[in-house]
N, C-alpha and C positions, 0 to 999 in steps of 0.2 A: 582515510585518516579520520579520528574521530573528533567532533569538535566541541572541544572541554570549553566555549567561555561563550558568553552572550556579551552584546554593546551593544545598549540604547543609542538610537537613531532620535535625536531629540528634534522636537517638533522645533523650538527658538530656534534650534543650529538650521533648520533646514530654512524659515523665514529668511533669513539672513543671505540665504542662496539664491532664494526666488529671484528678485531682480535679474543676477547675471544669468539666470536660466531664460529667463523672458528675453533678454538681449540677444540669447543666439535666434529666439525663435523670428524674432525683428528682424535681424539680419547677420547671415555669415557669407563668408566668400572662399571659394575654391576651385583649384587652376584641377580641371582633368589631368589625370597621367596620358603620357600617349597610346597605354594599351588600354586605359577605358577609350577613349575615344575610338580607337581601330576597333575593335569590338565586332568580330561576324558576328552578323545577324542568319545565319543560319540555325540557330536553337531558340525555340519558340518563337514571340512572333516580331518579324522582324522591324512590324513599324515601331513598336515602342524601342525597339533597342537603337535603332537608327535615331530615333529622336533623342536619345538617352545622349548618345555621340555626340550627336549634334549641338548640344545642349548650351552649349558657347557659342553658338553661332559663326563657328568657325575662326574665331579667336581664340591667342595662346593665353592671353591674360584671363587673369585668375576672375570669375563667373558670382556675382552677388545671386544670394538668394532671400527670400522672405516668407516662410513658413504661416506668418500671424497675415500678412497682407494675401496671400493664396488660397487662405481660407476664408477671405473675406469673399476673394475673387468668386471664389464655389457658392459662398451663399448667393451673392448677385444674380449666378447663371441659372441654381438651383431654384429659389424660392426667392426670386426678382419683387413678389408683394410685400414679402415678411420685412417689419424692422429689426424686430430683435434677431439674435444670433439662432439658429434653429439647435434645438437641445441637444440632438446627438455630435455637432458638429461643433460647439461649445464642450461637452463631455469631452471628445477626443482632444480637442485644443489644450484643454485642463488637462487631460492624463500625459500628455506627451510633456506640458510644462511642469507637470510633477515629477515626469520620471527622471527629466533632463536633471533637477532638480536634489532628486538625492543621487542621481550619478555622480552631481556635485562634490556633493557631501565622503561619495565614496572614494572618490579621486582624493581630497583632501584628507581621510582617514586612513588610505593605503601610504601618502607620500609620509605622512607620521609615523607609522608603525614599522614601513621599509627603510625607514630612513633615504627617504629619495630624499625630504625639504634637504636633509644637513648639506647633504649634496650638490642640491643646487644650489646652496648659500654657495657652496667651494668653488662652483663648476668651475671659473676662470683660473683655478688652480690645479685640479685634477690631471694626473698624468693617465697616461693610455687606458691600465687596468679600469680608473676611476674613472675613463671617459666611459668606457665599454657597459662599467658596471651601471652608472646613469643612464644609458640611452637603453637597456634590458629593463630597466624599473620603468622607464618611459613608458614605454610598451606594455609589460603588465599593468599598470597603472590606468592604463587608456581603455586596455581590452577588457578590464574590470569594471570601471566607469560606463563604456557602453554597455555593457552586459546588464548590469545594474537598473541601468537606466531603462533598458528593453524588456526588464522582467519586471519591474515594476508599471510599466505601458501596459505590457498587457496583461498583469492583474488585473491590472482596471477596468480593461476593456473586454478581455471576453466572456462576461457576463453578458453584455450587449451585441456581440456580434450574431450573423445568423445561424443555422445550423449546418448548413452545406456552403463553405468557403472554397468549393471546386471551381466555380466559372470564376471567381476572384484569383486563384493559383495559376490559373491558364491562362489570365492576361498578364500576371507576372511574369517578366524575366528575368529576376533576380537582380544583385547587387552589383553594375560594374565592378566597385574597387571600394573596399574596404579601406581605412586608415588606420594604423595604431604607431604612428610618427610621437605623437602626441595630445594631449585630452584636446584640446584646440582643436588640430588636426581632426582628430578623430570627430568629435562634433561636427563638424565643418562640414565633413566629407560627407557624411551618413546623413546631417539633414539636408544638404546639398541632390541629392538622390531621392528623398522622401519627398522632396520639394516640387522637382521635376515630376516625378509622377503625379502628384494630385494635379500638375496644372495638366497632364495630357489629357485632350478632347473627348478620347475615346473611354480612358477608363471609370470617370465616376459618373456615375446616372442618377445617385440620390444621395440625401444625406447617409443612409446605412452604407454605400460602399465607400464613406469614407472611413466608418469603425472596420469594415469589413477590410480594407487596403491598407488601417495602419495596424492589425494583428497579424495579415500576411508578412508585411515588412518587418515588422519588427522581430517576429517569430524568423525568417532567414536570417537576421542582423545574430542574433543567438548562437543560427546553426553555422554561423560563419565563424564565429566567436568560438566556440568549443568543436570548431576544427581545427582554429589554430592554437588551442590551447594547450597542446602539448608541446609547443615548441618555446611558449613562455618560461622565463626562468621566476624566482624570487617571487612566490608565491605562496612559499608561508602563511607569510599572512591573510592569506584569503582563505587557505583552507583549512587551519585550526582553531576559526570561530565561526560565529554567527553575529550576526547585525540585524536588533528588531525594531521598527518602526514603534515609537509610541504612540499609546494609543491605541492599537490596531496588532490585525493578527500579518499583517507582511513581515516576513525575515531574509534574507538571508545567508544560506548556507551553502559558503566555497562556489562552486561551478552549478548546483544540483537545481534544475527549474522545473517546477512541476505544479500547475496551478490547483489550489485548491479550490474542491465547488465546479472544478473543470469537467473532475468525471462523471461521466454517462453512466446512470444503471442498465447494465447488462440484460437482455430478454431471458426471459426462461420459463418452460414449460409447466404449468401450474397443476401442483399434487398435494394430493391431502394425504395426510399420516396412518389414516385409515386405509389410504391403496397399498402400503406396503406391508408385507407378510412379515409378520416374526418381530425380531430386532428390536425387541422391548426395553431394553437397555439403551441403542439408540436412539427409540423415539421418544424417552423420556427423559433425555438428558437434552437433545436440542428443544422441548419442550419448555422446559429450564432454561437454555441459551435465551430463546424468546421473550421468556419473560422479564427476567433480566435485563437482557437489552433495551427491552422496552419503559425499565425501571428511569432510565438515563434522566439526569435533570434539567433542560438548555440553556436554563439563566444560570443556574450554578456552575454549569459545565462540569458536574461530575456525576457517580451514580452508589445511590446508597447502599445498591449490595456492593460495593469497592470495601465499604467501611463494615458491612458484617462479615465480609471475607467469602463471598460466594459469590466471585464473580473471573469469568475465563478470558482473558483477552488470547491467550492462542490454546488451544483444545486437539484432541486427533482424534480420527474416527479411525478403526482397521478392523482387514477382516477378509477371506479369500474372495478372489474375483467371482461377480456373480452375485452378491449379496445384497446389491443396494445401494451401494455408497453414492453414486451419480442420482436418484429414484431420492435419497434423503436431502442432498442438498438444495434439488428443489423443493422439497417439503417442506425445509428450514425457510428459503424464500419465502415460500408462499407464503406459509403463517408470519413472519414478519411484516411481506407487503401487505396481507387484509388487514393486520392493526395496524400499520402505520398510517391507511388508508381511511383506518375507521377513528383514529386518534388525530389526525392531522399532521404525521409526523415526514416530513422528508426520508426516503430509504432510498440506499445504495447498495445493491448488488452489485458485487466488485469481486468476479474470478478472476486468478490469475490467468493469464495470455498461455498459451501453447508456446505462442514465438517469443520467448523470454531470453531465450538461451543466444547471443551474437556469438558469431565468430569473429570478431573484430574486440582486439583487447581491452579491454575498459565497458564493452557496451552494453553486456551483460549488467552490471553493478549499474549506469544509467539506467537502463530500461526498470531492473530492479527500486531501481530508487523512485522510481516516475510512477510503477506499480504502488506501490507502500505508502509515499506521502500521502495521499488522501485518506488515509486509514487516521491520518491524525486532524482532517476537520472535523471542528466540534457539531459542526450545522445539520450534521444529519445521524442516523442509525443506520452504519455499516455492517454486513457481514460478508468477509472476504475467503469463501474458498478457495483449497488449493488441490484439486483433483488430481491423482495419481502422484502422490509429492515425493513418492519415491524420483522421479524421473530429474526434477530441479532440487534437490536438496538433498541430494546422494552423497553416502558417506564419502568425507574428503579425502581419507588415507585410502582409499581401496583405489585397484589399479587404474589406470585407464580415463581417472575421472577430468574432466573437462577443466579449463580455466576458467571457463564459462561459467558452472558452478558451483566452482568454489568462492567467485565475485556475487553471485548468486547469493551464498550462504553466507558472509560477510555482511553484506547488507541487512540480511534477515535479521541475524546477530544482537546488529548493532541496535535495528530501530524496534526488536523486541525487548532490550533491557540494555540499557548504556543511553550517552548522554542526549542521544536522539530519540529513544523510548517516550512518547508524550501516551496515554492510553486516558483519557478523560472518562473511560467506561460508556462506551458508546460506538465501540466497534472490536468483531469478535474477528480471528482467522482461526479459519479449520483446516487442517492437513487432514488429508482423506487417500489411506493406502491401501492397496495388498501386501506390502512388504515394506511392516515398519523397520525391522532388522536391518534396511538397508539405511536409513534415514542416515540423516550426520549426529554423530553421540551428542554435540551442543545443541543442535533443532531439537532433537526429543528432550532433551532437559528443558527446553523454555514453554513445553506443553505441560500444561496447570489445569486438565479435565483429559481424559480417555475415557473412549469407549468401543466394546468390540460390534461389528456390522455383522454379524452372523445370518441373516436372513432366517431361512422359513429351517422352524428346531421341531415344531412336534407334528402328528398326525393331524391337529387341527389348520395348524400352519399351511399343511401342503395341500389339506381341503382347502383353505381361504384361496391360496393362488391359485388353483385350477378353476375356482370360482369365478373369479375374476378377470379370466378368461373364458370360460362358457358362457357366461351372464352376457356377451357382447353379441355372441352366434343367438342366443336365444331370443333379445328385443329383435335382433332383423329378422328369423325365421321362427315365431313362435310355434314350440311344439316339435322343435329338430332336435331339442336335447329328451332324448329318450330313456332316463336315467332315473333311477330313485334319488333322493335327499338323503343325509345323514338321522337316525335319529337322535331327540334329546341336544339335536346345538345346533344352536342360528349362525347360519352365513356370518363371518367379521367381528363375531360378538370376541372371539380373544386376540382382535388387533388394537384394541381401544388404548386409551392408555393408562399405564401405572398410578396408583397411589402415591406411591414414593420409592425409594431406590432400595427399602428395604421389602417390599413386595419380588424384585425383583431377583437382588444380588443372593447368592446362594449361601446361607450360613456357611463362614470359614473360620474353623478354629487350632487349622495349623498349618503352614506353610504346605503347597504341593511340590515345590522342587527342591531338592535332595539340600544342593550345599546351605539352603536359605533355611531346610528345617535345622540341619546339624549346628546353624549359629545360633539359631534358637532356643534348643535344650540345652546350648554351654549358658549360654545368658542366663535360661530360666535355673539353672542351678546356683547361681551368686547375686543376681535379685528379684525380689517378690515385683510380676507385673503390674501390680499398681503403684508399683515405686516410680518418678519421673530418671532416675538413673538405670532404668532399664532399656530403656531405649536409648541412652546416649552412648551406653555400653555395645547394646546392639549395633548403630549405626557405624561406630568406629570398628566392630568385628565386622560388619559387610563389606566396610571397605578394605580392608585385607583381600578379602575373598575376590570384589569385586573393585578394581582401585576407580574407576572412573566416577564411584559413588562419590557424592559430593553434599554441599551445604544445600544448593541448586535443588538437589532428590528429596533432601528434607524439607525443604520449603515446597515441595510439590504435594508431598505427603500430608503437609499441613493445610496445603489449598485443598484436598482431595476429604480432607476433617470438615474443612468450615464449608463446605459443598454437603456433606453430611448436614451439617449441623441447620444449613439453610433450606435444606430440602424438603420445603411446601408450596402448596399449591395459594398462588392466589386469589383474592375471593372473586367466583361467576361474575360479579355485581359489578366488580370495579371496573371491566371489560367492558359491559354494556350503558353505565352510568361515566365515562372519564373524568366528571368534575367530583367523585367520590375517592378518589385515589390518581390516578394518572396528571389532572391539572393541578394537584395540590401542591405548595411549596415543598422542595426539598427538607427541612424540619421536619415537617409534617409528616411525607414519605417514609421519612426513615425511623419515625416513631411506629406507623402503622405497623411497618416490619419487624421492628421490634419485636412487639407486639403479638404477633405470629407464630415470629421465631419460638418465645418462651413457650406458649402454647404447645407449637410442635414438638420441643423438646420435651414433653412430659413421656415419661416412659421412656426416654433414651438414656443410656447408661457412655457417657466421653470415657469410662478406659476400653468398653466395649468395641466402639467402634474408632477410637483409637487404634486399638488392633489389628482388628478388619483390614482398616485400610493401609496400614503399614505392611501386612501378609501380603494382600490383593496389590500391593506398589511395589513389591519387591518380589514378588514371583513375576510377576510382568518383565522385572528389570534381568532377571536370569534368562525366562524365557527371550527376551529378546536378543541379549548377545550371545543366546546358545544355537538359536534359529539361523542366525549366516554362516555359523560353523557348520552345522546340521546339516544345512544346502547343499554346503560346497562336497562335504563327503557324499551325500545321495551322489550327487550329480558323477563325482567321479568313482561310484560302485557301478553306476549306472553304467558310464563309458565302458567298465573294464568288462560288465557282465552282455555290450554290446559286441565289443571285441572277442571276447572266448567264442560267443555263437556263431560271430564270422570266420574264426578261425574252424570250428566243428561244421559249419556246410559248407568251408571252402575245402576239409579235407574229405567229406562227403562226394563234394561234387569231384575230386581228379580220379 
């Protein structure tokens, strides 16, 4: 569901909660049910769980607990010389009484908007329906509130926690007994359990396992949460907005927790542009991508090619197996990581997962969503491949396809353009195929740069790669290659890279597929190409031809102009000097580009390569949904001309 509306989380409304938030941390009180208590301790380990039981002391009455005095207790046993509070375990005290804190807030924004308050004004009047229907708001109400309150915890805190929280997981034994009776209830219960563990003996050794033990806990409190969430009703309201913290980048959104700043960049094997043969078209457009990304501004939180229009937030690479495309993606890395490295910029390499796809309904579209939100912190330069994307973004209508990803392609959808779309120009996704024909028709409309992976095209080409290969036999056994050299061309000299996209791209000056020429010559006969109502006239006859063309294709067409129109190099200097370009203010930036741009543009002619690119976007758009019809008829000439031969050696062989 998409969610059309934002609500300020105001910082006054939340003031106003703190107190009652500190007062549970002082003190709450909760009776065990009788199945936490009975509790086999035969899963994991079983002193803490027996202790967990025990935790009443063998009393039925209801168990005080004190969160604020427990932490005092640890400081005592911990750091017995210090007075003050020791920082990490003040930090955690603070994040837990903040989180309690707009849980607060959310429990009292859900009872308004579900209309539980009117409800409970009535309750003493409410017949059955009206009991049923309060005691179901209860409950969501509660499981929201905790939720709330556990994703805002651990915002907080796992930036601090260690790297390996495995010996912390294995003294957990999870949650006895969840509550969602009521926010009360629910509090009660959960810090009731949080409580208990920080006093056991065994589990904290320092002040870090107490960050370390309250992101494990509270991360379960979550997975407990969106277990049961599908049995909650009256939930509207949680999932057709968003709620953002003033101030501050925490929001949010329905059920979805996915920390920003959380993820890890990804390892990958370090290549330079020069190792790969051919693909000059390739490697001059993620040359582009690089630069670009690196244009990004961090105090603006935007990036100046946004506003000259030469900038890609989703892109596709294709081109047959064997060509490259895994060989480039590292290349794009690389050259991102050494500037970022040399500019001081945070970088996230962020490929998608293999294991994206659940067969568990919904989980798909979570893992999805967990994948993607990082794409929208401002804090770093992302670039997020998606290798083989035939495989998770597979046309929806064709047979067979999974639920999996069509949740998959939902998601993409949404947070590529719709009201989850944040793109601050600062992180690019590449789809990287052998078979874009198979894509889903809406994924390929949301790519705003193409380019084909062709690998190694001429005789020099296939010289560089076998070069490149002997050159490794020759440092170990010098004098084993017993072979003459090329004359007249040095080793790599035509792997470098382009001048510009007009060095490359092959003058085009009329359609190469048939139905995209014939709309052509009707148009060129009722108006003159430099008229602006040739192309309107155009678009609307392609769409006849072709109905899936859209406003989507034209606005792609126009990204694929101002990609033109941006396409220069920038200057050696500013790479090796950053306080010449790269540290400059945003204004500044986007003046120097300017600046460029005109320059560049001297000698280009806009109906020219207006053209161009409208031909070159619209033979792609035939070839591609001519290419799965194509397929499928090879494949089934193929069968029949398998079949005939079997039947001629099987009347051979009687």
């Amino acid at each position: 569901m998409e969610h059309n509306s934002t609500f300020p989380i105001k910082q006054s409304e939340l003031d106003m909660l703190r107190d009652e938030a500190t007062s549970y941390l002082k003190s709450i009180e909760w009776e065990q049910s009788q199945r936490a208590k009975n509790r086999d301790g035969d899963t994991k380990d079983e002193s803490i769980l027996l202790y967990l039981s025990r935790a009443n002391n063998g009393n039925n009455a209801a168990q005080l607990a004190s969160v604020s005095k427990t932490v005092l207790g640890l400081k005592k046993r911990l750091l017995p010389e210090s007075v003050a509070l020791p920082v990490l375990l003040n930090q955690t005290l603070y994040a837990v009484q903040e989180g309690i804190t707009l849980g607060l807030w959310i429990r009292d924004s859900y009872y308004d908007a579900s209309g539980l308050s009117s409800l409970q004004e009535r309750r003493s009047t409410l017949g059955q329906k009206g009991r049923r229907e309060f005691e179901s708001k209860m409950h969501t109400a509660t499981a929201f509130m905790l939720y709330a309150s556990a994703y805002k915890i651990l915002t907080d805190l796992k930036p601090h926690e260690t790297d390996d929280l495995s010996v912390m997981k294995q003294k957990f034994a999870g949650i006895p007994e969840v509550s969602l009776l009521s926010p009360l209830k629910g509090l009660s219960c959960s810090l009731f359990y949080y409580d208990k563990y920080l006093s056991h003996p065994d589990l904290i050794k320092s002040d870090q396992d107490v960050v370390d033990f309250t992101v494990v806990y509270f991360e379960a409190l979550i997975a407990e949460i969106q277990l049961r969430k599908s049995t909650l009703e009256y939930t509207e309201t949680i999932e057709d907005r968003t709620y953002k913290l003033e101030h501050s980048d925490f929001a949010i959104s329905g059920w979805s927790n996915v920390f920003d700043g959380a993820a890890k960049s990804v390892e990958f094997n370090k290549i330079q542009f020069e190792q790969i043969v051919g693909n000059r078209d390739a490697k001059h457009f993620a040359r582009r991508l690089t630069e670009r990304l690196l244009s990004y501004d961090f105090i603006e939180k935007k990036n100046p090619f946004q506003e000259l229009g030469g900038f890609m937030p989703v892109f596709m690479g294709y081109g047959i197996p064997g060509t490259g495309k895994s060989m480039l993606i590292a290349a794009i890395a690389t050259r991102l990581k050494e500037h970022c490295d040399n500019l001081d910029i945070p970088f996230l390499f962020h490929p998608m997962p293999d294991t994206l796809i659940s067969t568990f309904q919904g989980g798909s579209a979570e893992k999805m969503v967990e994948w993607m939100k990082p794409l929208q912190d401002p804090s770093k330069i992302i670039f997020a491949p998606i290798d083989d994307a035939e495989n998770n973004l597979q046309e929806r209508t064709a047979q067979g396809v999974s639920a999996g990803v069509k949740e998959v392609i939902g998601v993409f959808l949404r947070y590529t353009e719709g009201a989850y779309a944040v793109n601050y120009g600062n992180s690019s996704i590449g789809l990287f195929t052998n078979l874009p024909e198979m894509l889903d028709k809406a994924v390929i409309s949301r790519v705003q740069g193409r380019f084909k992976i062709d690998g190694a095209r001429s005789e020099h080409d296939f010289l560089d790669q076998d070069y490149l290969w002997w050159q490794k036999l020759q440092k170990t056994m010098p004098g084993f290659i017993n072979m003459d050299n090329p004359e007249g061309y040095k080793y790599l000299q035509d792997q470098g890279l382009a001048k510009n996209l007009g060095d490359i791209l092959d003058q085009i000056d009329d359609p190469n597929e048939d139905r995209v020429r014939q709309v052509f010559n009707k148009i060129d006969e009722l108006h003159e190409e430099d008229d602006h109502m040739f192309y309107a006239a155009l678009y609307k006859s392609i769409q006849e031809v072709f109905p899936f063309f859209s406003s989507r294709d034209v606005r792609n067409i126009q990204s694929a102009i101002s990609l033109r129109l941006t396409d220069f190099d920038l200057e050696k200097d500013w790479f090796e000097n950053p306080e010449v370009y790269f540290n400059k203010n945003y204004d500044t930036k986007f003046g120097m580009l300017q600046e460029l741009m005109k320059s560049n543009m001297k000698g280009l002619n806009f109906s020219d390569i207006r053209r161009q690119e409208v031909i070159r976007y619209l033979d792609n758009v035939a070839t591609i949904a001519d290419t799965d019809f194509n397929r499928k008829v090879e494949s089934r000439v193929s069968q029949m001309q398998i079949e005939l031969e079997a039947r001629e050696r099987f009347g051979k062989s009687e």
